[in-house]
C-alpha positions in Angstrom: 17.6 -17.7 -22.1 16.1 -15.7 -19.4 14.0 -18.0 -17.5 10.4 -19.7 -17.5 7.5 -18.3 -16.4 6.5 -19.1 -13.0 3.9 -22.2 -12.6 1.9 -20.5 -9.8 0.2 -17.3 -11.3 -0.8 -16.4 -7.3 1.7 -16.4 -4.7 0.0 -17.1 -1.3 3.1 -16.0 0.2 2.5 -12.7 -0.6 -0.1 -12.5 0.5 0.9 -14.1 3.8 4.0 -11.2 3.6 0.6 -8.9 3.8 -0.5 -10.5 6.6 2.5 -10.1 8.2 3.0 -6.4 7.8 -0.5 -5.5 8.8 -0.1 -7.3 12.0 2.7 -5.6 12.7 1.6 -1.9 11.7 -1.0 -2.7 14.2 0.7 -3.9 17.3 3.0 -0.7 16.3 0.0 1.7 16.1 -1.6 0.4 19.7 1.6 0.1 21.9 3.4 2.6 20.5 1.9 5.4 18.7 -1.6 5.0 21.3 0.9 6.1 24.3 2.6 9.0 22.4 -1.3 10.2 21.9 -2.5 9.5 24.7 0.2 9.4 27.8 -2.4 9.8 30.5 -4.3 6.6 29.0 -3.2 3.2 30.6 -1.5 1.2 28.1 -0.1 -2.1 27.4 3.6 -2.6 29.0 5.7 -2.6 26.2 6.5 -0.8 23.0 7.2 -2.1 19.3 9.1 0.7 17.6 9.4 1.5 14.3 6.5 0.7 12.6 7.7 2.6 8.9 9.7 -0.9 8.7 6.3 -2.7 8.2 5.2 0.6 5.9 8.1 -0.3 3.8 7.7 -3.8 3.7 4.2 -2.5 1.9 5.9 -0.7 -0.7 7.8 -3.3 -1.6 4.7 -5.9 -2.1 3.2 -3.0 -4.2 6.0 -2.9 -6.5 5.7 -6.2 -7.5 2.2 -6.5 -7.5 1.9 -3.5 -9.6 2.5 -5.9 -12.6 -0.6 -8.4 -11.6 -2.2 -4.9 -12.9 -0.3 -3.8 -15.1 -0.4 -6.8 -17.7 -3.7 -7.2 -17.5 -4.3 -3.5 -19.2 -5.0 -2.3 -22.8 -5.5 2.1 -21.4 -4.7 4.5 -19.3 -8.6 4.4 -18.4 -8.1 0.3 -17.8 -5.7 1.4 -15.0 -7.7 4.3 -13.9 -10.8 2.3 -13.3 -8.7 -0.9 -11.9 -7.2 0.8 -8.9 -10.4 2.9 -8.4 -12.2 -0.4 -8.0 -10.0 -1.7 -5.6 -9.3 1.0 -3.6 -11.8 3.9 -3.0 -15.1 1.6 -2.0 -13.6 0.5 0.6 -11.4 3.5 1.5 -14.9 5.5 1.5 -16.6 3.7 3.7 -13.6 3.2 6.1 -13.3 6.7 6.6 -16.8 7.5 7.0 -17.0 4.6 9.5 -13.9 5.5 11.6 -15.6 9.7 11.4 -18.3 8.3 12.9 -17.3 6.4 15.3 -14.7 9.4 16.4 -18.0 11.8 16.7 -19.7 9.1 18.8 -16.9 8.9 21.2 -16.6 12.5 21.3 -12.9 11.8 20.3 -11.9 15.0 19.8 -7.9 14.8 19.8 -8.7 12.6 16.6 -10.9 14.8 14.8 -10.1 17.2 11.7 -12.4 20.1 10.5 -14.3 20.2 7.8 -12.5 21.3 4.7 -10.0 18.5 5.6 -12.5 16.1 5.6 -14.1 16.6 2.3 -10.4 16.3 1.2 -10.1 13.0 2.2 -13.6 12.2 0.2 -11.2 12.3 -3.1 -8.6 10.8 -1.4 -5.7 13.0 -2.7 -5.7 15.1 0.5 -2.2 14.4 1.0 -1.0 16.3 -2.6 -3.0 19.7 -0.6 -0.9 18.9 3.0 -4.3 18.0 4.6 -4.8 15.9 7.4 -6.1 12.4 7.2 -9.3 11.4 8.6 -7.2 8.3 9.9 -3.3 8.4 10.1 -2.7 5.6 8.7 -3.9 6.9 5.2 -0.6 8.8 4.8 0.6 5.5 2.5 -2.2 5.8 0.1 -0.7 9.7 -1.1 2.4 7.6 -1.4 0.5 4.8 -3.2 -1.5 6.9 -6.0 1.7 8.2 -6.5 3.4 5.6 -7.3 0.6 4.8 -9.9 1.4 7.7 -11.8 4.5 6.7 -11.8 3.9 3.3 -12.9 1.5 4.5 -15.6 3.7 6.9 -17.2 6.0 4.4 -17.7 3.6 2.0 -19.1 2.3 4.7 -21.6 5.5 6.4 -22.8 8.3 3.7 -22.7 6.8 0.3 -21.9 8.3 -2.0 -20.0 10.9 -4.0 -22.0 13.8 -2.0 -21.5 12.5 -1.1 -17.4 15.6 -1.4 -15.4 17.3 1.1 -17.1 14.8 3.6 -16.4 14.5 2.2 -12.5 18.1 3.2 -12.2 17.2 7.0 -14.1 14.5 7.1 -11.3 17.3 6.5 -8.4 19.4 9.2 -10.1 16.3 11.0 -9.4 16.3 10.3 -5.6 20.0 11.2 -5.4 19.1 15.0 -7.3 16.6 15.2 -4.4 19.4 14.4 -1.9 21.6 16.9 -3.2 19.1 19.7 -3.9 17.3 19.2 -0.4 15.5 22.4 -1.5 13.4 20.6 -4.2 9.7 21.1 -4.4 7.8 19.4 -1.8 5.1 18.0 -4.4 8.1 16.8 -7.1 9.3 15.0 -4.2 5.8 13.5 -3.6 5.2 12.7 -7.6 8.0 11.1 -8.1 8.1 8.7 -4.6 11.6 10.1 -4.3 11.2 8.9 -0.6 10.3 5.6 -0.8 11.3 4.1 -4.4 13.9 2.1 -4.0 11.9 0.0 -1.8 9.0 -0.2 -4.5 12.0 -1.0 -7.2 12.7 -3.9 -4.9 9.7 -5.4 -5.5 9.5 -4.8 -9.3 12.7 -6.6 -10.2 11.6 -9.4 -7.7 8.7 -9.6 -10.1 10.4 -9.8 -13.4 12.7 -12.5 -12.1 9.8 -14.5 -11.0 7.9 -13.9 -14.0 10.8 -15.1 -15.7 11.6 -12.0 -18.1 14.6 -11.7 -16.4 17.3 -13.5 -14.3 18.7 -12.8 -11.0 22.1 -11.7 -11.6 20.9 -9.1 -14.7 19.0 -7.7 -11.9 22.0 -8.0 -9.5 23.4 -4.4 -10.5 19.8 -2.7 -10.0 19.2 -4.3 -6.6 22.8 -2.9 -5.8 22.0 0.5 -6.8 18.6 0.7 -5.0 20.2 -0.6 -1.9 22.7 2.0 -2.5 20.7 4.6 -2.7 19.0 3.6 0.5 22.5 3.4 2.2 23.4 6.8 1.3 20.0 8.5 1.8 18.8 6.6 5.0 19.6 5.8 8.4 21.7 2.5 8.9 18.6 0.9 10.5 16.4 1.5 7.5 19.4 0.0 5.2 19.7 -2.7 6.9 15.8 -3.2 6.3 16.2 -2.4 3.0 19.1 -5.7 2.7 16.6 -8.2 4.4 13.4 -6.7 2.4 15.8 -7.7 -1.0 16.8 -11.0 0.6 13.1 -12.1 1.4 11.9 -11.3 -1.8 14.8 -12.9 -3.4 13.4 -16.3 -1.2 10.2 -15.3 -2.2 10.7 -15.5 -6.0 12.5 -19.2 -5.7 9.7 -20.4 -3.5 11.7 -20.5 -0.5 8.8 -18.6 1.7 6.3 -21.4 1.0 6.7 -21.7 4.7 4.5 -18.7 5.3 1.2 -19.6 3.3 -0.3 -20.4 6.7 -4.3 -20.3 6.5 -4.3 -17.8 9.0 -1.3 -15.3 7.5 -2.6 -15.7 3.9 -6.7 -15.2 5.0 -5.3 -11.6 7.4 -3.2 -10.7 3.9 -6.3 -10.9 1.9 -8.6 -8.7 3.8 -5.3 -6.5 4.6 -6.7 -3.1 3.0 -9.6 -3.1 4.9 -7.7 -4.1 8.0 -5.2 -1.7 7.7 -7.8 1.1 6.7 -10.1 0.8 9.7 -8.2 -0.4 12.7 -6.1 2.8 13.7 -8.3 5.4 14.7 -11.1 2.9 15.5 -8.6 0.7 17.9 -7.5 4.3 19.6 -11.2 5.0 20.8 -11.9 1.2 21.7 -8.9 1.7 23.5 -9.6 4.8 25.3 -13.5 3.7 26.2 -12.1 0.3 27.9 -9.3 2.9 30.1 -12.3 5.1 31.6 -14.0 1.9 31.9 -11.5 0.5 34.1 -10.4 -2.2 32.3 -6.9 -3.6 31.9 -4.7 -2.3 29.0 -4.6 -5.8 28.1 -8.1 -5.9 27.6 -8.3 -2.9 25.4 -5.8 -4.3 23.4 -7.1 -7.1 22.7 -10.6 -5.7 22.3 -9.2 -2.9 19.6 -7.9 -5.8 17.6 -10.7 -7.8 18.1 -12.8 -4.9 16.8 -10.5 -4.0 14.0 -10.6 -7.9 13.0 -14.2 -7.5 12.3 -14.4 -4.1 10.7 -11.8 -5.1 8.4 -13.5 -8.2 7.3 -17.0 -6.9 7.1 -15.3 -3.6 5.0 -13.7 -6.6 2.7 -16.5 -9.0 2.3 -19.4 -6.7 1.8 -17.9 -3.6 0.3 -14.3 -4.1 -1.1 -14.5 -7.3 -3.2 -18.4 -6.4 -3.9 -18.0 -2.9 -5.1 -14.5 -3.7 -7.1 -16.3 -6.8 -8.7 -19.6 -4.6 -9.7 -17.3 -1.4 -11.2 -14.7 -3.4 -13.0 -17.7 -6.0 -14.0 -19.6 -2.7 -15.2 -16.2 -1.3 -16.9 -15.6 -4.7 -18.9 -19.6 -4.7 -20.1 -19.1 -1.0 -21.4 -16.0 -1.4 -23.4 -16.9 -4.5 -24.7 -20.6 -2.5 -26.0 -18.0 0.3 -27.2 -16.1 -2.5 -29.3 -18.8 -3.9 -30.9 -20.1 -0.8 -32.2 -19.8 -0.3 -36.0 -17.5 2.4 -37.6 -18.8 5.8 -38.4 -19.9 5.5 -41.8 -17.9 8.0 -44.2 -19.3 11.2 -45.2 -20.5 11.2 -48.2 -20.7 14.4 -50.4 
């Protein structure tokens, strides 16, 4: 027997694990990566490095979310639509907020020309090597990536026989590894960069979904950890190791702990957040130094800012506009259903 399905069909902790990582990409972004921009700014005393840990932390949540999505799909144009609705309102309005705000400021170390910028209007400016309007979009090339992935599979081979073709994809990684010469944009498709960390997260799921147990998973968790190990540096191994172990706790309820109002509220406006609080917090940021404020105060006023943004992005664009268009999508195949068959031909 391979397990009953969970009781819960939301886990807050994940969502709290959202929280989490965007908190942390932030404080990353403003003591870190602000002073490597800008070293003639004043900025806060101290420094939080590597903020790709948090990024991967991401990747792994995606992996087992993928599956919320996933099982709720009859088409490829049921996926298509899905993560359209939930990711390019608010994406589009981020970016033309955070250009804006940029031109006001007269921001110019942030700005990218022209061609770049209608790039980023179809989102897939990364698959051209174009500059991001903001950053912090670099993820979502990785993230529509993974999509294709996850669709392919979905279409071609389904998903009962899954881990087998999770370890063909780490053979995958370790081609890449020995043919360092490998096309940039194969490399890209195929999230050889990043996928064991999204495999993480997919056999978290089908333990917790109860389609599989934890020691049939034991020898795929091994190999993606392996492949970290061998591909990585020790530090992002060792991430790697506690990413597994946390989701491990997550999928036996041991993280209930986390599902603090606070943690799980920040993890459900965490796309919005996380798209609008970069470039935006850099030019609050800079405006409070020639003001002649304390670094402290520009710190707190960029996340104060961000705070805002990313709610106002969430509640009156991202949950409105993915309602509307998957509301609209559900109302137009349920029309095409219900229309008769074409009568046969008669001669």
């Amino acid at each position: 027997m391979v397990g009953t399905p969970p009781s819960r069909n939301r886990l807050t902790e994940l969502d709290a694990l959202r929280g989490i990582g965007a908190l942390c990409v932030l404080i990353f972004h403003y003591s870190t990566r602000f002073h490597e921009l800008f070293p003639q700014a004043a900025h806060v005393p101290f420094s939080f490095p590597g903020g790709n840990y948090r990024v991967l932390l991401f990747f792994t949540i995606s992996g087992f979310a993928i599956f919320f999505t996933l099982d709720r799909i009859r088409s490829v144009a049921d996926f298509v639509v899905n993560r359209f609705a939930r990711l390019y309102p608010a994406y589009l309005v981020a970016m033309l907020l955070t250009l804006s705000i940029e031109y006001l400021a007269q921001a110019t170390q942030l700005l990218i020309g022209p061609v770049a910028i209608l790039a980023n209007v179809t989102m897939l400016q990364g698959f051209a090597f174009l500059p991001e309007v903001d950053g912090a979009y670099w993820t979502l090339t990785v993230e529509i990536a993974f999509y294709f992935c996850m669709i392919a599979i979905w279409k071609f081979t389904g998903m009962r026989r899954l881990e087998p073709l999770l370890a063909g994809w780490l053979m995958l990684r370790w081609l890449f590894w020995i043919w360092p010469d490998m096309p940039e944009r194969i490399i890209m498709l195929l999230v050889l960069r990043y996928a064991p960390f999204f495999i993480i997260g997919m056999l978290a799921y089908r333990v917790w979904r109860g389609q599989r147990r934890l020691r049939q998973q034991a020898p795929y968790a091994a190999l993606a950890l392996l492949s970290i190990a061998t591909m990585e540096s020790w530090d992002v191994a060792i991430v790697g190791c506690i990413l597994l172990l946390a989701f491990v706790a997550l999928v036996h309820g041991y993280l209930r702990f986390l599902s603090l109002r606070p943690l799980v509220w920040l993890g459900g406006i965490s796309y919005s957040f996380y798209l609008i609080h970069q470039h935006v917090g850099f030019v609050v940021m800079l405006e409070c130094a020639k003001a002649g404020y304390s670094p402290w105060i520009g710190f707190a006023a960029a996340f104060a800012v961000a705070l805002l943004l990313g709610t106002a992005i969430n509640r009156l664009v991202e949950r409105p506009a993915g309602e509307a268009i998957l509301a609209w999508w559900k109302r137009r195949s349920a029309a095409r259903a219900s229309l008769p068959d074409a009568a046969p031909s008669q001669t």
